[in-house]
C-alpha positions as CSV (number, residue, x, y, z in Angstrom):
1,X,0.0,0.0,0.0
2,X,1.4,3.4,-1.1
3,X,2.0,6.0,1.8
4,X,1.5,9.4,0.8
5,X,3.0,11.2,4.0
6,X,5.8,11.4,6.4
7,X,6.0,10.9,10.0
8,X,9.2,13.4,12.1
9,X,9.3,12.4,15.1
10,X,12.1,14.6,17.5
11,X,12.3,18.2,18.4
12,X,15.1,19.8,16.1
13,X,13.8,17.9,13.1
14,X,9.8,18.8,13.3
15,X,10.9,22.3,13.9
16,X,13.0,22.4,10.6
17,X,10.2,20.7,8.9
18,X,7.7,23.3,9.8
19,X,10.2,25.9,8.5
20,X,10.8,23.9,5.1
21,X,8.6,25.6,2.6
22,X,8.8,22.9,0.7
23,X,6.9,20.3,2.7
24,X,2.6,20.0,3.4
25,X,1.8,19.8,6.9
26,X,-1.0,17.5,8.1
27,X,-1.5,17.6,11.4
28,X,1.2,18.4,14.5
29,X,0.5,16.5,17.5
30,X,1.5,17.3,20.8
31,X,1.4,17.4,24.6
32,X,0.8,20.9,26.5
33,X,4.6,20.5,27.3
34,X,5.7,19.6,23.6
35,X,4.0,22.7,22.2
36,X,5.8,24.9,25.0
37,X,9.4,23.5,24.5
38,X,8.7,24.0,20.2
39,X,8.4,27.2,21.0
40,X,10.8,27.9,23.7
41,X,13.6,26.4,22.1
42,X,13.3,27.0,18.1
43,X,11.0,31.2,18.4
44,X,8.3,28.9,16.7
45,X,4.6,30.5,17.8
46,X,2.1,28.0,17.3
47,X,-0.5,30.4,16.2
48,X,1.6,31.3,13.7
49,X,1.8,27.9,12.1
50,X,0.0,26.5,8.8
51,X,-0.7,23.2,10.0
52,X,-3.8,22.0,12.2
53,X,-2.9,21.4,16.0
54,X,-3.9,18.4,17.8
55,X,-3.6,18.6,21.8
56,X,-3.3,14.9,23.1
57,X,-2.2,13.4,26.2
58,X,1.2,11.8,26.6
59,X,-0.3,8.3,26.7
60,X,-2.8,9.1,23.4
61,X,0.5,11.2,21.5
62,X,2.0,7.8,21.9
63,X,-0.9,5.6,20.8
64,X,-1.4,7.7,18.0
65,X,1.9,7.6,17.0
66,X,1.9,3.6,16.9
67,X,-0.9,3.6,15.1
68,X,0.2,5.4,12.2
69,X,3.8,3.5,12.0
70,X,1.9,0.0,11.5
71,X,0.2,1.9,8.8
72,X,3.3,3.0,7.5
73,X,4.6,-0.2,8.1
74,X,7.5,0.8,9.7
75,X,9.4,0.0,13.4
76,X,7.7,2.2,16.2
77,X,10.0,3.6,18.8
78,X,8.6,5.8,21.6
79,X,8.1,9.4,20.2
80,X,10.3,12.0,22.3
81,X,10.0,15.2,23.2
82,X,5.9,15.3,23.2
83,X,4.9,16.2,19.6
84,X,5.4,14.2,15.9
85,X,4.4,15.9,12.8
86,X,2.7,14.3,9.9
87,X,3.9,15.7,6.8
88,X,4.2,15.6,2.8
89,X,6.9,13.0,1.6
90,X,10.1,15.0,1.2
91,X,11.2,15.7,-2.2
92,X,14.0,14.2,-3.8
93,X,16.2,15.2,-7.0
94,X,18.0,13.8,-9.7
95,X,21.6,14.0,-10.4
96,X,21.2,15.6,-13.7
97,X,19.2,18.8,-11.9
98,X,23.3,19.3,-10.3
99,X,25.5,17.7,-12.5
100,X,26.3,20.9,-14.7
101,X,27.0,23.1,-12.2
102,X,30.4,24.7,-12.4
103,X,31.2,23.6,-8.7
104,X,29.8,21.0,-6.3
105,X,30.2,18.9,-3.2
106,X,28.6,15.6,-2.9
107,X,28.6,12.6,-0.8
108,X,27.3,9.1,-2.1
109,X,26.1,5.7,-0.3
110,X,26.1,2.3,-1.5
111,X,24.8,-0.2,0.0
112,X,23.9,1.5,3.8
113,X,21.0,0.1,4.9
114,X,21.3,1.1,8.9
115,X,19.0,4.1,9.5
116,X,21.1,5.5,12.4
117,X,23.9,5.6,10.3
118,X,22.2,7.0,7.5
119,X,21.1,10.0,9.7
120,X,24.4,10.2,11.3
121,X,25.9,10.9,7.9
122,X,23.3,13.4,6.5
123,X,23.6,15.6,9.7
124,X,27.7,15.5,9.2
125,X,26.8,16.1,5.2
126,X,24.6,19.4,6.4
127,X,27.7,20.3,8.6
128,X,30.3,20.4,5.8
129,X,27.6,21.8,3.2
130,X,27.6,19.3,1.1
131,X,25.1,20.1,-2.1
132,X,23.5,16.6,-2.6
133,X,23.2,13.1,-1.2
134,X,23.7,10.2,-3.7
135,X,21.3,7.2,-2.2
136,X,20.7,4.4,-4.5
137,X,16.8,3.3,-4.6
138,X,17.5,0.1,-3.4
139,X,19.4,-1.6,-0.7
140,X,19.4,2.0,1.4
141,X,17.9,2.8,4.2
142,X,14.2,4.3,4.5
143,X,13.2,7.7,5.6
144,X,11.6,6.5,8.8
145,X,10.5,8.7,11.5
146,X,13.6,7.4,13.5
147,X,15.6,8.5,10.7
148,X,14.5,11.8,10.9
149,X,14.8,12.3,14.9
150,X,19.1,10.8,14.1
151,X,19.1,13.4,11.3
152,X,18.2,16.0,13.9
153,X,16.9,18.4,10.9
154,X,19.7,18.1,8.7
155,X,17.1,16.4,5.8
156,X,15.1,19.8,5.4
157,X,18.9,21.3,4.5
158,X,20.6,18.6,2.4
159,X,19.3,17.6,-1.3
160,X,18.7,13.8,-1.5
161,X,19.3,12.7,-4.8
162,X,17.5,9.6,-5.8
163,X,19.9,6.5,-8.7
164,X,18.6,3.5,-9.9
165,X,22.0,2.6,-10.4
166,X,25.2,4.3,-8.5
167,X,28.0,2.7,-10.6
168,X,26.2,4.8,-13.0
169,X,26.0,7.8,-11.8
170,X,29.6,7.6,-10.6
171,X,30.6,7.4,-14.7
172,X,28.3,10.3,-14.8
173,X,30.0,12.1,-12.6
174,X,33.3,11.0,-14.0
175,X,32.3,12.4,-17.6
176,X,30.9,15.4,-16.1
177,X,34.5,16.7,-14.3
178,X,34.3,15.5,-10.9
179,X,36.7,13.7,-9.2
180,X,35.6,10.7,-7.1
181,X,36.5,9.5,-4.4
182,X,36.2,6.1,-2.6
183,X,36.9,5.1,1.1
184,X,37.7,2.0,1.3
185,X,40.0,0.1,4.1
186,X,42.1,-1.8,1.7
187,X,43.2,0.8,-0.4
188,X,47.1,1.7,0.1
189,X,46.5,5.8,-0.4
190,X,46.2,7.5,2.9
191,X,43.2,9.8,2.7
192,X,44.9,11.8,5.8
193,X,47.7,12.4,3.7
194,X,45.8,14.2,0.4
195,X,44.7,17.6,-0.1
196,X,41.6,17.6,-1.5
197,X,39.6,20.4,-0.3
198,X,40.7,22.6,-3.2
199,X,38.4,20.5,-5.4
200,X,35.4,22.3,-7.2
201,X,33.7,19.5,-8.1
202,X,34.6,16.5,-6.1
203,X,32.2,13.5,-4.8
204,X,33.1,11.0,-2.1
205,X,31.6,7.6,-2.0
206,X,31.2,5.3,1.4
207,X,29.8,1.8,1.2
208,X,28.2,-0.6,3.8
209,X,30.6,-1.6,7.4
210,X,30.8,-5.3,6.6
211,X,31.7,-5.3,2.8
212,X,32.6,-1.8,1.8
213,X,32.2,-0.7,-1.7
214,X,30.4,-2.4,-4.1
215,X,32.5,-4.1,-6.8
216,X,30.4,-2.0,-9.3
217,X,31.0,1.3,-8.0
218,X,34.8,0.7,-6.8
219,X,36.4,-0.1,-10.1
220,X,34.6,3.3,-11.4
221,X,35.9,5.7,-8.9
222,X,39.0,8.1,-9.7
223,X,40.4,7.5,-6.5
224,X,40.1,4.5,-3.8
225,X,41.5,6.1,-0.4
226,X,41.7,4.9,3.0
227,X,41.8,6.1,6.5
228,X,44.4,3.7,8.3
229,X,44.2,3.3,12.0
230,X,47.0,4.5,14.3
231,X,45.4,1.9,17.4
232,X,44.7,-1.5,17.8
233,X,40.9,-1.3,16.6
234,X,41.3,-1.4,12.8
235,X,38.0,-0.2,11.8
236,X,35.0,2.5,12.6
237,X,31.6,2.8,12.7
238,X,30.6,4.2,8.7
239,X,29.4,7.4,10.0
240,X,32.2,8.2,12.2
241,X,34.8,7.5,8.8
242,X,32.1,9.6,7.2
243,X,32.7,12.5,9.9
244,X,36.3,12.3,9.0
245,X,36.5,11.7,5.2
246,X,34.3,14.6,5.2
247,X,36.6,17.0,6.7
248,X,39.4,15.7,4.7
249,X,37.5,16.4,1.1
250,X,35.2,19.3,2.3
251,X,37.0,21.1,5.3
252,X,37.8,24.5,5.0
């Protein structure tokens, strides 16, 4: 069954939602307390708001909320912070809407299924100003309301560019001037060690903890660079390399 809204659950991301021009508000609902912290904390007034209100106890918010994820047919998780907004599906791009431009900045993921990861990367992504997200429309994770509360707003900021096929789109980008840029642990070129924030047009690539790149995509990229532990643990967590990759090709 087709879904034709999004639930945000978590206080930074409903209040960037509500300030995204670009998304159709429902229905907010919230506590007496949610409504009061939304607007202590993010100068939203609640009058002031296109979207209808729905007051509800902490037990019904909660209820409610349950409800609507086994419609969705997604994972519930206990809504935070007293409020969840139900909203318009966020839009996505393509790559060729960017892919001209004289300069750009983008980060793509193969194979990431983990949500908290996902998030985790698109909130570091909105921190380095990076101009679009590459996810491929299969084998990534889902814009669940989890997903947004982990994003912590950075989704209302950050393009999300939709592939069918990301070994594509990296020759795309290839033929189109920008250099690419795989992380992968078994590479022999330290990332640490390059200077790539000069770079107008530049993409880096990250695949999934247990296998990495796909073959598909790795042979494509310009550049296969790793980030070699100086410890006894050999490996991180994909959003933490994420974090640092992204300061190595995007810093200032």
């Amino acid at each position: 069954m087709a879904v034709d809204f999004e639930l945000i659950f978590g206080m930074h991301s409903i209040a960037a939602a509500l300030k995204n021009p670009r998304r159709v508000h429902t229905k907010l609902v919230a506590t007496d307390e949610g409504l009061v912290e939304l607007s202590r904390k993010h100068q939203i007034n609640p009058k002031n708001l296109n979207v209808k209100i729905e007051m509800a106890s902490s037990h019904q918010l909660q209820e409610d909320a349950k409800r609507l994820c086994s419609y969705m047919d997604v994972e519930f998780s206990r809504v935070p912070s007293g409020l969840f907004l139900e909203t318009s599906p966020l839009e996505t791009y393509q790559l060729q809407d960017f892919i001209k431009a004289p300069t750009g900045r983008f980060l793509a993921l193969d194979q990431i299924t983990d949500v908290h990861n996902g998030a985790a990367i698109l909130r570091s992504a909105c921190f380095y100003g990076v101009t679009g997200v590459l996810i491929p429309s299969s084998k990534s994770f889902g814009l669940t309301p989890s997903f947004y509360r982990i994003a912590s707003g950075a989704t209302e900021y950050v393009n999300l560019i939709r592939v069918n096929s990301l070994s594509r789109a990296v020759g795309q980008l290839n033929d189109a001037g920008f250099l690419t840029v795989g992380l992968s642990e078994h590479s022999s070129e330290n990332l640490s060690q390059a200077d790539l924030r000069a770079q107008d047009k530049i993409c880096l690539l990250l695949g999934a903890e247990e296998t990495g790149l796909s073959h598909a995509v790795a042979r494509l990229v310009q550049k296969n660079m790793s980030l070699p532990s100086q410890g006894e643990i050999k490996s991180l967590n994909v959003a933490s390399a994420a974090a640092i990759a992204m300061e190595k090709c995007f810093g200032i």
